[in-house]
N, C-alpha and C positions, 0 to 999 in steps of 0.2 A: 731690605734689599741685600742680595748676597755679594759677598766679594766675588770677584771674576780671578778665577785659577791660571794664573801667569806665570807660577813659576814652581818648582816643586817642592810640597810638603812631607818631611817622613817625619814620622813617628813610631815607636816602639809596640808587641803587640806581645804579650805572655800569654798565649793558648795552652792549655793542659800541662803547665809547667815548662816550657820550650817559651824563649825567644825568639820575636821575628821584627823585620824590618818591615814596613808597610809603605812605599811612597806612591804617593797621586801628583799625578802631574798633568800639564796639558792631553799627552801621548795618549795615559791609560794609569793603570793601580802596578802596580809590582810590588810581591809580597817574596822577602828572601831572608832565609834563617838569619840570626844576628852572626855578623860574623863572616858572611859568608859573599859571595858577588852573585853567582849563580842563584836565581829564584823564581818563580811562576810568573809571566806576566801577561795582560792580556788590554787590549786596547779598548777606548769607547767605547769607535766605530761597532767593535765586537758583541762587547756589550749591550748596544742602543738596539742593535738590529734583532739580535737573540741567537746567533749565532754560538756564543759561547753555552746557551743552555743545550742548543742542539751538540755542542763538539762534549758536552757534561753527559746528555743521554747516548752517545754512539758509545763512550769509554766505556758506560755501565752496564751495554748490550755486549760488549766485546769483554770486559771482564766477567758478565756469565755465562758466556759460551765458552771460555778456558775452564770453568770447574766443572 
């Protein structure tokens, strides 16, 4: 049985030599340099629907139409 997510967990993330902040919480994940308050975050709802993969494929159509 899994615990039920009530309240928020962070923990630390060392990617390619950089630290980050990681927290899960009811809301959603926010990932934010250590250090820092400002960082990515993006919600379940976001997540569950697929949403966030369609807002992942617009940036990557729109980052190759700038080169």
């Amino acid at each position: 049985m899994a615990t039920k997510l009530d309240k928020t967990i962070k923990r630390e993330l060392d990617l390619e030599g950089k630290l980050y902040t990681v927290a899960i919480s009811p809301e959603g994940v926010k990932i934010t340099p250590k250090g820092a308050r400002k960082g990515q975050e993006i919600s379940w709802s976001s997540l569950v629907s697929g949403e966030a993969e369609l807002r992942r494929d617009l940036n990557m159509s729109v980052d190759a139409y700038r080169e």
